[in-house]
KOLNU-674065 format. One record per residue (C-alpha): residue in one letter; y, z, x. Coordinates in steps of 0.05 Angstrom, whole numbers, padded with zeros to 5 digits, always signed. Layout:
AYZX
...
END
This chain:
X+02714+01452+02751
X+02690+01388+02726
X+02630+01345+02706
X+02566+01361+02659
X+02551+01429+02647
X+02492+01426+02594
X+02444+01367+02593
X+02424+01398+02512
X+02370+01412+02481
X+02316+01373+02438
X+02367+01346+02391
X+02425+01305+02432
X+02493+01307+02379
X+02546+01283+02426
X+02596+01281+02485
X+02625+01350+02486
X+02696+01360+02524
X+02711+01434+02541
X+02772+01451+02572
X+02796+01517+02587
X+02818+01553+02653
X+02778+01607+02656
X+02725+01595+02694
X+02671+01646+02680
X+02684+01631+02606
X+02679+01548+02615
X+02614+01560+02647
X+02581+01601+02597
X+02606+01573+02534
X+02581+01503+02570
X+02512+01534+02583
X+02509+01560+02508
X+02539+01498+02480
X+02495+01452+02524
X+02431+01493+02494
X+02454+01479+02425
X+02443+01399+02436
X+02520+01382+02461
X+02529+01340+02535
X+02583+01381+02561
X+02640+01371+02605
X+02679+01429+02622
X+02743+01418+02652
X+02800+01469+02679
X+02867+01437+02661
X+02908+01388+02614
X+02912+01345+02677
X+02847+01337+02696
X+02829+01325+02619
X+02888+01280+02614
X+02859+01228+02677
X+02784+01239+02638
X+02815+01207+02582
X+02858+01153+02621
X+02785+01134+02641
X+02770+01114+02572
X+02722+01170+02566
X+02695+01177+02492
X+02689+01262+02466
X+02652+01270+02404
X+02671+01341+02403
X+02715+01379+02439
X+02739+01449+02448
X+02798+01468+02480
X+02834+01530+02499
X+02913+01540+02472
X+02937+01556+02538
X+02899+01517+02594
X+02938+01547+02664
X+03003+01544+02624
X+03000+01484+02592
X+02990+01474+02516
X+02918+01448+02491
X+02951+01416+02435
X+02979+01368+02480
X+02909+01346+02490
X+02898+01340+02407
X+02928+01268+02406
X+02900+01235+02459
X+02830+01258+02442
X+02845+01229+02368
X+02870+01155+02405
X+02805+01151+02439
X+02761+01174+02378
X+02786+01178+02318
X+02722+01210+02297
X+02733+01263+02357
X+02720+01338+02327
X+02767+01387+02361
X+02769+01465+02348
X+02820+01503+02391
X+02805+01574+02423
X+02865+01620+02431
X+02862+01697+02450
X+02935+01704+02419
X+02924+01683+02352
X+02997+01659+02320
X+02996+01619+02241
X+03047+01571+02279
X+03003+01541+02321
X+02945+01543+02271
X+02985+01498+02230
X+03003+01457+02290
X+02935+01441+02314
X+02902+01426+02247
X+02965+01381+02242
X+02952+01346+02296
X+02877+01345+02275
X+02844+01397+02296
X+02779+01417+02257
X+02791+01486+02260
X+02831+01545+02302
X+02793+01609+02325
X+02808+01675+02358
X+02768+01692+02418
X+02732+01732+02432
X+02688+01679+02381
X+02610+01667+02376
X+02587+01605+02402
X+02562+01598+02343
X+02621+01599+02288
X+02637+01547+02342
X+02578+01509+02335
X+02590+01513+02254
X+02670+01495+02267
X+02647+01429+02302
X+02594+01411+02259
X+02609+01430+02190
X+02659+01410+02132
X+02696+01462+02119
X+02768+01463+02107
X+02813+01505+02156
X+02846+01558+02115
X+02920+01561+02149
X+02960+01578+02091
X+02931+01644+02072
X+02972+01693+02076
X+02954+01775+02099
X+02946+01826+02051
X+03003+01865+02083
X+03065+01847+02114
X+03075+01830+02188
X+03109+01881+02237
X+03174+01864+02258
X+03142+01846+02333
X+03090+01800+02297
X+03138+01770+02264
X+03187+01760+02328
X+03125+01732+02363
X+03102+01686+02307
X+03182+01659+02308
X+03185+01650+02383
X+03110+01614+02379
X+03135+01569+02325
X+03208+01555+02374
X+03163+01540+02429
X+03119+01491+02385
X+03183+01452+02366
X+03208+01445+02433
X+03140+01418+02455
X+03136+01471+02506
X+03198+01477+02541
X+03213+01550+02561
X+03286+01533+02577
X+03292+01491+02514
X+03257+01533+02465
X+03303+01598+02505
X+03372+01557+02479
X+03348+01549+02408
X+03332+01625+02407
X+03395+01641+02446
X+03355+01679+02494
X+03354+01687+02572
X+03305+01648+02594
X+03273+01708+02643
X+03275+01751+02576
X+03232+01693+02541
X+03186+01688+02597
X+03160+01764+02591
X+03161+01760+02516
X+03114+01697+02529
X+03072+01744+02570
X+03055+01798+02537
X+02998+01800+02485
X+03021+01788+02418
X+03017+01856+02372
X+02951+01862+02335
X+02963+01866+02255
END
């Protein structure tokens, strides 16, 4: 899926890049954002976003999914940032870790939100100062299976991604890693 999703509305604020596999979900958080003033151009992979940008494309905005088919959205952070320094990213996950909260605002992204998430507080993420709040801490303490996730998230961040990397640092099997990777994350 590629191209313009949302031509905007009355008030025009800027190239929109939206990249994230799912394809009901690309199409309409395009048709929302596009209605809310934003060109949009959805995409379904790092890949695809990847060549966009080799194209010297220009994103005033983008929003991008953690795990795109995969691959890591962050890996999308810096190359966004070399084209337009001015580029305002906020990155979508559905399994929520503080690791790679801290990584993408790192790297320079805006803000990092949970789906499922209201176009809106997106809307408000791209467009507003406000300062991402990654060190707070919860009230209570973390399971022992959040924490396990949060350590393996924060493994897998080092080693840029590399299962069979990021399953010798942990001295794990890599098959074992691989369903620990696929199961949700425990809700706190």
């Amino acid at each position: 899926m590629s191209g313009t999703t949302g031509t905007g509305g009355p008030q025009h604020l800027g190239n929109l890049l939206l990249v994230d596999d799912d394809p009901v979900l690309a199409r309409v958080l395009g048709r929302a954002l596009g209605g809310r003033g934003f060109v949009v151009h959805a995409y379904a992979s790092v890949e695809d976003c990847l060549a966009l940008l080799a194209g010297q494309t220009i994103a005033d905005f983008a929003v991008l999914d953690l795990n795109i088919a995969g691959a890591s959205g962050l890996r999308l952070i810096e190359p966004l940032k070399r084209a337009n320094a001015e580029c305002e990213i906020v990155v979508l996950t559905g399994y929520a870790s503080i690791a790679t909260a801290v990584d993408a605002v790192k790297l320079g992204a805006r803000q990092y939100l949970a789906k499922p998430v209201d176009v809106d507080a997106i809307v408000k993420a791209l467009l507003e100062d406000q300062n991402p709040d990654v060190d707070s801490a919860p009230e209570e303490t973390l399971s022992v299976s959040r924490l396990e996730w949060e350590h393996i998230q924060r493994v897998l961040a080092d080693n840029a991604g590399n299962i069979s990397a990021t399953a010798r640092a942990l001295k794990m099997h890599r098959r074992t890693l691989q369903r620990k990777l696929g199961k949700r994350p425990v809700r706190e």
